[in-house]
N, C-alpha and C positions, 0 to 999 in steps of 0.2 A: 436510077435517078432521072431517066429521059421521060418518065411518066409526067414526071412533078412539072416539064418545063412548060407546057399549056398553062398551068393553074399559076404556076409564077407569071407568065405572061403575062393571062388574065388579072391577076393581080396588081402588077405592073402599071397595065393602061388602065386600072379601072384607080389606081392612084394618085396615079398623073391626069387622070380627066377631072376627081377631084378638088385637085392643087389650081389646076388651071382654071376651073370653072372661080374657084373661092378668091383664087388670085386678080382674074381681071375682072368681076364683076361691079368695082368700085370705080373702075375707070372706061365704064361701056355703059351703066345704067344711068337711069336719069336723076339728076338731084333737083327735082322740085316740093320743097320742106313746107309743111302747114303744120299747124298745130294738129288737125285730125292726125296725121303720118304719127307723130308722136307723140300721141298718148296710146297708153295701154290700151291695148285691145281685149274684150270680155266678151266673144260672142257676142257683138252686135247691139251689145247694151251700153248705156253711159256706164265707165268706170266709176268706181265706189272711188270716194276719197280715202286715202290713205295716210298714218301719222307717216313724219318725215323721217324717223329710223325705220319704217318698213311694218306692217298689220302683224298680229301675233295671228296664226291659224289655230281655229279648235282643233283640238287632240282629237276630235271624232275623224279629221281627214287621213290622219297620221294611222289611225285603227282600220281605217278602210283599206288603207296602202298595202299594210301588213295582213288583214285576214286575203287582199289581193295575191299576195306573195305566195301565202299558205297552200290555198286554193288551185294555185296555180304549178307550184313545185305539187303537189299532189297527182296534175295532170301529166307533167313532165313526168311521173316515177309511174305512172298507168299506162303509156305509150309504151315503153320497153317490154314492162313486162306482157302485156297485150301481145307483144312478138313473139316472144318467149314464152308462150305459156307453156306447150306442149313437150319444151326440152325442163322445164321446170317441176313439172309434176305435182303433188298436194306440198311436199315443203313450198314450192311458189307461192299454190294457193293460200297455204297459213300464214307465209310471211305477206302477204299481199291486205288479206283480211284483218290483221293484227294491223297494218298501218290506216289503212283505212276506217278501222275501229277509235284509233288515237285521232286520225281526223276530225272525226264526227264527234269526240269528247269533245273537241276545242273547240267546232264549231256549236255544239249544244251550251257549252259556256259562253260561248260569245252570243248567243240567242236569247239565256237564261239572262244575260246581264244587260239586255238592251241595245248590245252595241251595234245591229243590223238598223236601228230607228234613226229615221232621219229628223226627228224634232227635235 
């Protein structure tokens, strides 16, 4: 258990620095309010007007997100086995190739149907 007590430590003050930080910043920083301060910020551009319950987003953003996810958990499950290859042997390699194969279906569907375009 005496291993753990560094990483608790560190944990600790990296908790409490924080709290602290989140806690006094409202009463240390400066309050001088203009309209620029609050309005949305867009990269540097005038903000788009927006209706007053809130803009609906194109589903294209929402597709992006998710072939993000996809793509990504793909890189997550390549890093391990990468490690592992050599205590893994050809079952690795087939199970490796076989997910990889399913990748590239979904991604060849998502190519087939346009979803990569940005018009």
């Amino acid at each position: 258990m005496e291993l753990y007590v560094p990483i608790l430590v560190l944990a600790v003050l990296a908790a409490g620095f924080a709290v602290f930080s989140v806690g006094i910043a409202p009463f240390t920083g400066p309050k001088r309010w203009n309209r620029a301060k609050l309005d949305a910020y867009e990269c540097g551009i005038e903000p788009t007007p927006q209706p007053v319950g809130g803009g609906r987003f194109p589903l294209k953003y929402m597709i992006t997100a998710m072939l993000f996810i996809v793509f990504d958990i793909e890189i997550i499950f390549l890093y391990p086995w990468a490690v592992a290859f050599d205590r893994l042997g050809v079952f690795g390699l087939v199970e490796m190739v076989l997910f990889i194969v399913t990748v590239l279906v979904a991604y060849a569907y998502v190519w087939r149907r346009r979803g990569l375009d940005w018009d």
